[in-house]
Structure formats: C-alpha cells, structure tokens
Steps between C-alpha positions, in 0.01 A plus 500: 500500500126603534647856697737526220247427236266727692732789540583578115237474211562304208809659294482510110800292379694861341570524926687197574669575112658840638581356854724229265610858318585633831669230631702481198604857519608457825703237431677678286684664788663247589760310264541226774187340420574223286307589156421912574176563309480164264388333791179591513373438154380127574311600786324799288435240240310285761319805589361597149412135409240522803388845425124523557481167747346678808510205697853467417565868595339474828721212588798745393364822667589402856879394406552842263364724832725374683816480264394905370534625882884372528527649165438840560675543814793394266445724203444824688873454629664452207366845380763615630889473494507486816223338625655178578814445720766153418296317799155581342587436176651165583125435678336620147653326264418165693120618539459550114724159451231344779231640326573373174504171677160582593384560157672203385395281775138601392568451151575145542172441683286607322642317192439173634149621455407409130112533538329842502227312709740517781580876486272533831806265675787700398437708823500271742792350339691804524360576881599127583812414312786479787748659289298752379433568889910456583589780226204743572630476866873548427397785249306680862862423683677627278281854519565497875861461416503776296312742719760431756778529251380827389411628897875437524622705239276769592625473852892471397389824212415694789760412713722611224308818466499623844843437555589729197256736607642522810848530396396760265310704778835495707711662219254753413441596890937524468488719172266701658122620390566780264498375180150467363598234276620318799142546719307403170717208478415425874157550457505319212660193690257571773239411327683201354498368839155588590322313186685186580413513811179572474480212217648255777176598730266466244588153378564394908185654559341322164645172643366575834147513393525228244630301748226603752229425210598157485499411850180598560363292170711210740325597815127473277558123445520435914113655474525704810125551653386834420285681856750259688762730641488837761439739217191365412359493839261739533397495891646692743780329715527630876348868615849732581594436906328172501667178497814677615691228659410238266646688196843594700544170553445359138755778396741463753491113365502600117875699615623256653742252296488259803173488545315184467395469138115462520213673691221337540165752599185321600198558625109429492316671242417874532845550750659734217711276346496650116520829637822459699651337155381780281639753720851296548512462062472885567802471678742293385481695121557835699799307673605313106417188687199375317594156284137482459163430552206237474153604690271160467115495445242277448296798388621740234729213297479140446873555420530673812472191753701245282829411662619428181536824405646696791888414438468627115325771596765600795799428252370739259425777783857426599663497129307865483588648802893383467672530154813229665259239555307578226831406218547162738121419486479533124714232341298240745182629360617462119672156594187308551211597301199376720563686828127514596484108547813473701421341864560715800830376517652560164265825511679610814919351358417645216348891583698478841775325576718489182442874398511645902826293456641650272451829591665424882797395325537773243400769749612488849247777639226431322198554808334253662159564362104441632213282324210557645180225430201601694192321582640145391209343652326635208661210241241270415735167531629523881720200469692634209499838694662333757768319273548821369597667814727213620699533159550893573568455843808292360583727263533794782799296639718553198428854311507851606108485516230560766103415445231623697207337578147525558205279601250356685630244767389175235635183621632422144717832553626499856523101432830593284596821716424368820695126439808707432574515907805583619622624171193756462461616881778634723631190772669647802853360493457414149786557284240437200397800318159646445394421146156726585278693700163464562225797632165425612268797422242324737808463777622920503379607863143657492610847639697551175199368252284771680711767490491444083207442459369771755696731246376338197120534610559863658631640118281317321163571683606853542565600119229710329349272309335335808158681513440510880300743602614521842856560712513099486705313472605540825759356675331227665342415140823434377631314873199277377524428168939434597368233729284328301763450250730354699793426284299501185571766267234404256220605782624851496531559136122317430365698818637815382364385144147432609471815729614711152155418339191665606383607859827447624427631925201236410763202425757608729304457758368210406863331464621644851176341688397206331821296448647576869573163646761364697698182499403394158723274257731728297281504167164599698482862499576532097257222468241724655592764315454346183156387611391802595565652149364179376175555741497846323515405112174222579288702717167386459363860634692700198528209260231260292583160509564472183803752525591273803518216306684682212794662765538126623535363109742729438768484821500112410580557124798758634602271789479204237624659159809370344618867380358803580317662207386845430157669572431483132636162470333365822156623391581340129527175721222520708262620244426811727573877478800652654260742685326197677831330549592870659191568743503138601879568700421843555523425872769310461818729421685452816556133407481490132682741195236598294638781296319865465355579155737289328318152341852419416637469809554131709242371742687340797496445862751732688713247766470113470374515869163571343486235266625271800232626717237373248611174424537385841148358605615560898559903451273643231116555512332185467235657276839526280577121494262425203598788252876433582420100384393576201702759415688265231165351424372868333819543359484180345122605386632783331804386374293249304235740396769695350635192288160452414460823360532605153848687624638167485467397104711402213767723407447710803868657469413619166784352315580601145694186320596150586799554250677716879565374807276698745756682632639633164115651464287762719233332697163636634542579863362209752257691747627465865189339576489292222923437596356413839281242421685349293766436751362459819198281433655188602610619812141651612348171347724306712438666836167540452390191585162500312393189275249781317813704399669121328168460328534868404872437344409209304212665335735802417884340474405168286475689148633758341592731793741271605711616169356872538673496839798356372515806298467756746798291678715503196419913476636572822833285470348231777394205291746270695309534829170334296591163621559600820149655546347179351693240690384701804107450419559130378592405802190567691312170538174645466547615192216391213632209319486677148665771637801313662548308162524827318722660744727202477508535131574889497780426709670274275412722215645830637789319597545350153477854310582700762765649234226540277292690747800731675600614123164559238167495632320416186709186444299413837246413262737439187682295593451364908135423432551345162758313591378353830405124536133514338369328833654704728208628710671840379398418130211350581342829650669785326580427183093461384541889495788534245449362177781473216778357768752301298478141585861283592551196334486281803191226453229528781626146659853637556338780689269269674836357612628782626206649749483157619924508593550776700789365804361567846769264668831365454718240677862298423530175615706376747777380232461836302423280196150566450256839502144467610262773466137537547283757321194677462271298327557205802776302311851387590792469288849330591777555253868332456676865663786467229313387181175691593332178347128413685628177703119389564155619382341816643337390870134575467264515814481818664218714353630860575894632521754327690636755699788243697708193389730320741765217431557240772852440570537157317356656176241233463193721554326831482259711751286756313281814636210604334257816488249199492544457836667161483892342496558208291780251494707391189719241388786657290600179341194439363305823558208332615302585831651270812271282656397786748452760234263736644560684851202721605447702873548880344187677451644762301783594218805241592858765467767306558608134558800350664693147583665384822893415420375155594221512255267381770275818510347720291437866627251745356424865505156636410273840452273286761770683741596136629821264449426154447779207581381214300654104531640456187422150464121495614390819399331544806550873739729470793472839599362858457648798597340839542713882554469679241147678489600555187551351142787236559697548147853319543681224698846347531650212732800514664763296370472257774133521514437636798422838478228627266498872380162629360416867322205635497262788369491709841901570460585192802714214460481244767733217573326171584674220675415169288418285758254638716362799259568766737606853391863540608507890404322740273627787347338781339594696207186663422696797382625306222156384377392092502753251515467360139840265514699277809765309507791390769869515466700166437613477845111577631640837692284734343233551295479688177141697386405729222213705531262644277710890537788309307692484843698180603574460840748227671411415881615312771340217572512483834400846583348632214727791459582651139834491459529623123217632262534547161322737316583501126163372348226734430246261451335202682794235564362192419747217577784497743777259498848416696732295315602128632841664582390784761666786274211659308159591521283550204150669449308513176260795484241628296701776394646258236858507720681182672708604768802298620636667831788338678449413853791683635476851430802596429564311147385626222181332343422410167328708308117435442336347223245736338230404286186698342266260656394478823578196670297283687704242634892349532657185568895407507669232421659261768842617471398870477645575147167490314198693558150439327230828491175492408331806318199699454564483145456150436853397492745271743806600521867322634786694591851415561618670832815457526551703104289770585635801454250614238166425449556321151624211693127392571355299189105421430445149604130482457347768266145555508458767217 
C-alpha cells in the first residue's frame, strides 16, 4: 500500500469523478451488462459525498490505479470496429462486469464506515478485505485471458491472410505480370503481408523482452553476490602453454556425459589453484558449458565466504546463462517469498533440483553443464561448508550437472569428500561408479611443475619492464629460482614480483644465493623468501626505528582487518596520511597490493600464504610475533577512537523527517571508516584480548553512542546484526560490571524495537527510547540527553517488575503439569502449565540470575544454578528450601545443573572449568572432574545415568563415564564455536550439541563421529532437546527460531517457530506435544507442536511488557 501510496501523488477528487465517467462510457459498449450506464450513478454519488477527504482519497488512490490500467487497455480496442474479435469480446464484457464488482465490492466497505475519523482505515480495509483481494485477482486473470484470446485471433487473422495472399500470388503468377493494375495489386498485397508480419515480430519481440524484464526483477529477490562470479575476477588465470595437461583434462571431463559428476582440485596454498579455475571458467563459456561461477574470499567480500549464499548466487548465473532453466527456476522463486532464509536443503530443491527437473524432462538435449566454486576453504563456517558439499555431491547423482571444486586439503572438506569411498574413487573390479575425481596440485610429478613454472618465470623476468641492467637472467637464474619453488606457484609470481622493483640484478641475486637449501619441508623456501623481503622493508641500516615499528603496525592491521579498506579510508582509520601509510610498505609490493597514485584503490595482501606465514609463530620472524598479537588490539584502539569521535553523533545520517521511513528519504553518506567502525568493533574488541580496551568501551558505549551507533546501523540496512555484535562482547567474563549490565540491556532493547530501528531512525529516539522500561540500564544512561520524550502510562513499580523478570531458564516437570522458570533478578517461579496460575510463591535465595533449573524425576524437588556461584535445593510443594538447601564447591559462575534418573545425584557445570557430582541428600562433593581447559557451559545425563556429556567454551565435548569420572571421548568442534547446549538421545546413542555458530550437531556416542549437522540457525543455539520418543530434535536459538528436525532424514519436518525475540532457553513437555520458550523480550511463551503449521499457534503465557 505504502509503494502504491508512494508511487502516485494525491489526486483531486474531479480524477476519480472522470475515471467513474470513463468507466461509464465504456460500459456503454456493451448491452450485456446488466444496467449499461445507470449503474454507475451510486458509486459517483459515494464519490462526491467524500469530495475533499484526502485521507479518504488516499485510501481510494491505490484501488482506482489499478482498476484505470485494465481500463484503458479496454477502451483503446473498442475504438475500433474491429478491434475486438467474439473470443475477446466475450473476455471484455466479463472484465467490465468484474470490475463493477470491484467498485461495488468497495462501495460496500467503505459504507460500513460511518465515522470520518476512520477515513485513514478505509485503505487497509480495501488492501485486506478477502473479496476485495479474490475480485482484483480474477479481474488480472481475466487480462491474461484476454491477451491470449486476442494472440489467437491475431494468429488465426494471419493465418487467414497469408493463405489468401498466397492464393492470390498463384493466380496472378497464372494471369501473367503485364497488367499494371495486377503488379500494384501484388505489391499492394505484398506489403499486406509484410506489415503483419512485421507486427507479429514486434509484439513476439515486445513479449520477449517483457518477459525477460520480469525474470530478472525474479532473479533480484535470490540476491545473487555481486564480485562473486568469473567476470568479476580480475587476476590473471594460467600464463598460455602452462598448465597444459591439467586444463585438457578438466575439459576432456566437462565433454564427457559419463564422466563422474564432480572434480575435486586441491592443493596447499600458493600451488595455483584459482588460476587453473579462472582459466577453465574461460573455457567452458568458449565451449557454452559454463552453468556458473562462485570464486570465495575472505578478503574482498564478507558475502563472498558465506556458504549461504553460493547456491543463489549459482542459480542466478545459471538462470542467466540458460533462458530453459531460467522459465523453470522462476515460478519457484515467486512461490515462496523468503528465498534468502531457506536452509541449504530447500535452497538447493528449490534453485536445483525441481527447476534442473523440469528442464530434463521438457528438453531431452539440454547439456550437461559446469559450476565451478573455487577456493571453498575460504567460507568462514567449515562445518556448514562441508554440509554444503555433501548435499551437492547428492544432487550430482540425479541432474545433468557437474561442479568443480577448489580448496585447500581442510579436514572439514576432504572429511565429506574423502568418507564417500568407493563411491568417489575408482575400485578395481568395482561395478560401482565414480561419483568424482580428485587432483592433488601438491601430488602432479615435479618434472611437470618445473617445466611451468620454468616458463612462467622465463616470460615474466624477461619482459621489458624488468630493469636489469645486465644479460641476466640467465639460464641458471631461472634453473634456480624453478627449484626453489618446487611446486609452488605463488614463489614464482612473488619472486618475479619482488625482483620488478628497484635494483633488480641486486635482488636476483640475492634470491638465487641466499634461499638455496636442500631437503627442507615443502613451505621453507617461500618462507625465506618472504623473510627476506620482510628483512628488506625493516632494515635498520636504511630505516629509523620508528618506520620499523610503523611497517610492523601496519602488516598486522592488513593481516588482521576484517575488510580491506582503501588508502584514503585506511589512513581515515588510522588517523595517519595516505603518504605515510604509502612509504611505510614501500618495500613491500611483492607481497602486498598497494595501488599506484590512486588513494582509492584497496590495500590487501596478494596470496593468503602471506598472511599464513605471519600468523604462524613457528615460520615468521619472531621480531613479528608481537605486532601480529596485537594487530586486533590497534584495530580495536581505533575502532573505538573513531566511535569516540565527533563523526559518530546524533543524526549522523542527516535525516530530514520522522513523518518517512528512512528508506523513503535520502540519507547522508556513512564514511567507510566511520561504516567500519561501526561494524567491526566487536570483533577487534573481542580478539583483542585487552582489559584497557573493555574499560575503553564502557566509557564510550554506555551513553549516547550506543543509540548514535544504532543509527549508523539502521543507515546502512544492518541494524539486525546489533545484537549479534553485543551478545558477542557480553559474553566476555572480564567485562566491567556496568558495562555487562548495559550490554545486557541493549540487547533486549534492540531486540524489542528492532522494527523500530530497521525502518525510521529518528523513532530510535521517538519512540524506542521513550518507550523503553525507565530502568533499563538503556534509559538510565541515554535518555538524560533527550529531553521532551513522551512518557507511557505504565507506573514505575510495574517496570520495576519487569527488569527484575527477565527468564534465563525454563524446565517442565516430569508430569508436564507444571512450568518452572528462574530469572534474572535470582527468583523462581512454578506455574500450573494449563492455567498459567503461580502454584507457589516466587523462590527467593539466589542473589544474581539463575542460569539452570532441573526437576528430579518424582517431581518433588528442584536443583537451581546460579551466577552467584551456588545451587540450591527446593521443595515444589511448598517452595521452601529442603533441609540441605545450599550446595557450594564452584568458585566461579554455576551454568547448568542436572539430576540423576534416580534422583540420587546432583551434577553441576561451572565457568570454574570443573564439573561437580554432588550427593543429593548430604550436600557434600563426591567428585570433581577436570577436561575442559575451558569454560564448562552445559551438561546432560544419559538416560540411564551412566554416561555424562559436557560442552564447553574451547568447542570440546567430552563424555564422562559416571562412575569413575573418567573421560570416555572428547570431541572437538572448535569450528563451530563453544558448545553452548548438550543433550543425549532417548535411547543414550548419541549426543546432541548446539554451538555458539547456530550449528547442531548429532554424534555417536561411542565414537564420537557426527553423523548429521544441522545448520539452519544463524545465531547462538541455546538449548537442545530430543523428545522422550526418539523422533525429533529441537534447538532454540538466539535468532528468535525453534527448530524441530525429525531424526530420520528423510520425513519432512515441521516447520519452525519464529519469533522477534531472541530466545534464551526451551523446555518440552513430557509427551513432546508442548514446548515452553523463554525470550529476550520479557515474555514466556507455550506452543502446541503437534498444530504448528503457523506461527500463530504459539500464545503468550507469561507477558512481561
């Protein structure tokens, strides 16, 4: 309606008067319509009595647009006599009878109106009403009808046409050409034929790009990455005669139909991966094989390393390159409106399967086409990598589709490639197919490496613009430099790099005598390359120290930075000129892009090998070891400095009105540096490590600039990432206290009006701020600043009520009859679960949040877990401590709490990086156990009590046997982030974890393996769950998402719950048809499983508003 409303300005009432004139007239066409012309006149009457309403006429405007465009298609037809054919005509008359139900149907709603105070609702009536939605959708199928209809009459005109024409020809070719009225008759006739068909191209060609237009308006919503595909990729793929072999082989596969579907290339860094796949996109578009293309990078995109991303992006390459699949892809895309969330696997049935389908079985011969994805090493989440690869691997066995490969050898990667065996590699005797190949860069036979790169270095050293001033290189130069490289290409191209800059016999020479060495580890000779330009750049004979110390500063910040930022933008950053920025790498172009006379241009390092080579304490310089450590640290520094600055203030993207959404109004543009900050502070803050840099953010984020940077967020269309950032920082335990308290509260308030944020940034203030619970630490701090907020009408107890009710845990009992849930201010509340009446009085002890709550399995008591460091027992009867109330042993924040099924034990989990089995009747410690070096956050028991599963900060989870506290195994999935939630299936055969990456993993028990991974949350999953029945797994994440995944993979789950508040932990019900959440927001939540197949089915069972 807003588009709509947006589109047109506000029409004076005469307007919609002569559209009622007009569609009048044209009614009088048509003496079929029941009434001709005297129709109309109580619908103009309506029309005059609410001339001069403008809020009544912008309710109209949309619904008169709309009508006016069938309208005139209509009228222009009638015109003429002829205009219209029987079939069309039938199609007209019903569109002007259906749009007189549309007037009428509009007519009657807004009668029912009788207030002029209620103008302002007449639109969304009218957008809303069903009916009104039926008839405005038969009146556009009607249209299509009568397109068709008149396409076919066309069609059957010309048919007519040309066969009289042709008939006509043949008697005049009989009677001969003499007669010129004859030949001006044929010409005549000639040209007869030639207009109509030249009027049949024009409208096939109209329809054609119309048609075309549209698609691509589809394709938009899929939000292909722009920089992602071989177009874009500005390097140079393989030198001409090099790489020979390798490239006849990939084409010689991309022929063949029975070939084995996937090729997987791999290699170290620096073998020449990217350049063999930039040189094979090359070919496969000169051979009309190219389906597309997705080149990852941790560098140049964030977009560019999310898996998430590369099958939308590869479906639209593919829609683009082939018009066939193109028509099948588009009715999936318009089908389901939120494409961009989809999971990899309705991401990859949706863009793949069904469409690729389709095509096969419309057209027979349709190719069997190539996606290439290079460099998938480069995806930041390497376990979702790897379920992505698995799921296209799959796919391959069905479709006419290849993919092609690239990477680094990660275990994540060949763990799915690799585990395919026999079905991947070729078994003698095997009647199996191959489903892929694999090629080792690193395994190709040394003679042919050498003879590349021998050719590689021999052109490149030998161009002009190599300023040696003697016959060199010679051969024996180039014999050297070809063994040093071994099979790394990236030696020759930085080698041939460094010797380009100045006195280049001097550094020739020096690279052909210095690094000779034999039988050294594969990585050694680049290594002393790189130290050798390094040794070159900090020279203490050419260099002061303080340029020393400034060349250092600045390789951290590029080996460390986030994104890579311009010369301009770097030295807005740092606070330094570009010219300093410039001299201080000026010995450093072999290694990193620093672009000529151009402050506009990216800083970045050329090859990853570089970056590797500086982060790993056991190869670089260890005069380097201390600038690369605090590389996040300065970045952090001047993140900070820059949200300090006045650049950060109120109103920073210069907005105009609060009356406009943002986006329906210009904003000031958000300086990249100022962009930068503002979205990468968190992360620098986080891996910096530094206490100074926490004091730092509290004296700058607990005010004002909190909301200032909300701003800037908002501006660039990213203000649903703030809690993200913030949950990030409040989790670090060293944290000052005021500043984790306000962090906690701007999480819950930028989850509560995140709306408000995303859409106007002055109702940040106007209405966010003012409305916010007046002792939210967020109030408390900011609004001092802003006078003349309006004031709710809630009384300062409520909202006492509510800071001091914020849900940190949830649990059912064992019956399912009663809720218990302990909260943030150190209370405990048990409810009836179907009344939602308190059954007892809160239970008061614990003096910070209670972060755990266990039932034992008879109901009668309570185990609670508090940031106070101590559990506590409860009697739920009563709701009165137990004679052993207080257990104490943890020395730090107590995480999570758990019975034994015979309620004999109690088992704790604590920051202290210990778990704790208590007896549950004396109080008193039976055992500690210590693995985890880390923060232990979550444990579960087996269901007969044996087994003990613990996550922990580090990424492990161990399994303990009860008994004897002995680690049975320990997994890692450090990948994946800490393990913030365990739990074991209901026959104790696996274990269940989510992690903070929003992955949830299911394992063996026995040996650890994963056997399924799910990957659907994009935020820290904070409870896991199996149901009592073995069929489901569920996982509540602070994405605001529940996710109920069936255990066998091949049903269909149920859809998720979604919810605007993050959620911070689940419980279900005994018999697995109920499901309690507890939010961010305030509010508990129950949900009915079993109904839900839309997200109304969950009602409010606790509201804290």
């Amino acid at each position: 309606w807003l588009k709509l409303r947006d589109k047109y300005l506000k029409p004076a009432a005469e307007v919609l008067l002569i559209f009622n004139d007009a569609i009048a007239e044209t009614a009088s066409y048509f003496p079929a319509v029941p009434g001709g012309k005297a129709i109309f006149v109580a619908f103009r009457v309506l029309l005059e009595a609410t001339k001069g309403v403008d809020k009544y006429l912008d309710a109209l405007t949309g619904l008169f647009e709309e009508l006016n465009a069938f309208l005139e298609s209509l009228r222009g037809r009638l015109a003429s006599p002829s205009g219209l054919g029987p079939a069309s005509k039938t199609v007209a008359v019903s569109i002007l009878a259906q749009l007189v139900n549309v007037c009428f149907r509009a007519s009657s709603i807004l009668s029912k109106r009788s207030f002029r105070g209620r103008f302002v609702l007449w639109g969304k009536a009218l957008v809303k009403d069903n009916e009104m939605q039926t008839a405005l959708q038969r009146l556009r199928d009607l249209t299509q009808l009568e397109v068709r209809a008149i396409a076919g009459e066309t069609q059957a005109l010309v048919s007519e046409i040309t066969e009289m024409m042709g008939s006509l020809s043949s008697e005049l070719e009989t009677l001969g050409q003499t007669s010129t009225p004859r030949n001006a008759l044929g010409r005549a006739l000639g040209r007869v034929i030639k207009g109509q068909k030249d009027m049949i191209g024009s409208l096939h060609s109209e329809k054609q790009q119309r048609e075309k237009s549209e698609a691509m308006r589809a394709l938009e919503k899929l939000k292909p990455v722009v920089g992602a595909g071989i177009e874009n990729q500005h390097s140079e793929g393989c030198m001409k005669d090099t790489r020979i072999q390798i490239l006849k082989t990939l084409r010689i596969w991309s022929h063949d139909p029975t070939a084995p579907r996937l090729y997987w290339l791999n290699g170290m860094a620096g073998t020449g991966k990217s350049a063999i796949a930039r040189t094979f996109c090359h070919y496969l578009r000169e051979d009309g094989l190219l389906g597309g293309s997705f080149f990852c990078s941790r560098v140049d995109s964030k977009e560019r390393d999310n898996f998430r991303r590369i099958i939308p992006t590869l479906a639209v390459d593919l829609a683009r390159y082939h018009p066939a699949f193109c028509k099948a892809l588009i009715p999936e895309i318009e089908g389901y409106p939120s494409e961009i969330q989809w999971n990899l696997q309705l991401q990859i049935e949706r863009l793949f399967r069904a469409p690729l389908a389709r095509v096969t079985a419309e057209y027979q011969t349709f190719p069997t086409l190539v996606l290439v994805v290079d460099a998938l090493d480069e995806c930041s989440d390497g376990g979702a990598t790897g379920d992505l690869l698995l799921s296209l691997v799959t796919l391959s066995k069905e479709l006419p589709i290849k993919f092609f490969f690239t990477s680094r050898p990660e275990p994540h990667i060949r763990a799915q490639l690799e585990s395919l065996d026999p079905t991947l590699y070729a078994v003698p005797g095997s009647s199996v197919p191959r489903l892929g190949c694999i090629l080792r860069l690193h395994d190709i036979d040394q003679y042919t490496v050498s003879a590349d790169i021998s050719l590689y270095l021999t052109r490149r050293l030998r161009e002009p613009k190599f300023p040696f001033s003697t016959k060199r290189p010679l051969e024996s130069d180039i014999a050297t430099l070809v063994n040093l490289s071994g099979k790394l290409f990236i030696f020759a191209s930085t080698a041939a790099e460094y010797v380009r800059g100045r006195n280049s016999d001097e550094r020739l020479a020096k690279l052909t005598k210095s690094l000779t060495s034999v039988g050294r580890p594969l990585t050694d000779p680049l290594d002393a390359m790189y130290r050798l330009i390094l040794s070159e750049a900090v020279d203490p004979n050419t260099n002061e120290v303080e340029e020393i110390t400034l060349t250092c500063r600045i390789l951290a910040i590029l080996v460390a930075i986030c994104k890579p930022l311009t010369v301009a933008s770097m030295s807005v950053l740092l606070s330094m000129s570009a010219d300093r920025i410039r001299i201080s790498l000026d010995h450093l172009h072999a290694v990193i892009y620093v672009p000529i006379g151009d402050n506009e241009g990216h800083l970045s390092v050329f090859h990853t090998s570089f970056s590797d080579f500086l982060k790993t304490a056991s190869r670089a310089p260890e005069y380097m070891h201390d600038y690369i450590s605090r590389g996040h640290f300065d970045l952090a520094a001047h993140c900070l400095a820059v949200l300090r600055s006045e650049r950060l203030c109120f109103n920073v993207a210069q907005v105009a009105t609060s009356y406009r959404a943002s986006t329906e109004q210009p904003l000031a543009h958000i300086d990249v540096s100022l962009r930068y900050a503002c979205l990468y502070w968190s992360h620098h803050v986080l891996l910096s490590g530094s206490q100074d840099i926490l004091v730092e953010l509290d004296q700058i984020l607990v005010g004002p600039k909190f909301l200032f940077w909300l701003e800037v967020l908002s501006a660039v269309k990213l203000s649903k990432l703030s809690s993200e950032f913030l949950i990030s920082v409040a989790n670090v335990e060293s944290a000052p206290p005021r500043l984790i308290e306000f962090l906690d509260a701007a999480i819950i308030f930028t989850h509560r009006f995140s709306s408000v944020i995303e859409r106007s940034i002055p109702h940040i203030y106007l209405s966010a701020l003012a409305l916010c619970d007046r002792v939210s630490a967020v109030y408390r701090y900011c609004s001092p600043v802003f006078s003349d907020l309006i004031s709710p009408s809630a009384s300062p107890s409520n909202q006492s009520e509510v800071a001091s009710s914020q849900p940190r845990s949830l649990v059912y009992s064992p019956d399912g009859l009663h809720i218990a849930a302990g909260f943030l201010s150190g209370d405990i509340c048990i409810w009836d679960a179907h009344s939602g009446i308190q059954t007892v009085p809160p239970l008061s002890g614990h003096s910070e949040r209670v972060q755990s709550i266990a039932y034992s399995s008879s109901g009668s008591y309570i185990v609670s877990g508090s940031f106070d460091q101590t559990i506590r027992l409860w009697d739920t009867q009563s709701g009165q401590p137990t004679s052993q109330p207080l257990l104490i042993g943890h020395t730090d924040r107590v995480h999570s709490v758990a019975f034994t099924p015979d309620d004999s034990h109690i088992v704790s989990a604590s920051d202290d990086g210990t778990i704790l089995i208590w007896d549950a009747h004396t109080g008193e410690v039976l055992k500690q156990l210590r693995g985890h070096p880390g923060r232990v956050w979550s444990i579960a028991l087996s269901p007969n009590g044996k087994l003990i599963a613990s996550g922990s900060d580090d990424g492990s989870m161990c399994i303990w046997k009860f008994r004897t506290g002995r680690v049975v195994s320990k997994s890692s999935q450090s990948i994946a982030g800490s393990i913030s939630a365990v739990a074991f299936s209901s026959d104790g055969k696996h274990t269940i974890s989510g992690s903070q990456s929003g992955r949830v993993c299911v394992q063996k028990v026995s040996s650890g393996t994963p056997i399924r991974t799910f990957t659907d949350h994009s935020q820290w999953v904070r409870s896991v769950i199996c149901s009592s029945d073995g069929t489901r797994i569920v996982s509540g994440s602070m994405d605001g998402t529940v996710r109920i995944e069936n255990v066998e993979p091949n049903q269909l789950a149920i859809p998720p719950i979604e919810t605007q508040a993050s959620i911070v932990c689940i419980a279900l019900s005994s018999n697995g048809t109920e499901l309690v959440s507890a939010h961010l927001d305030g509010n508990i939540r129950i949900w009915s499983i079993t109904a839900q197949r839309d997200n109304t089915a969950g009602k409010a069972f606790v509201s804290y508003r």
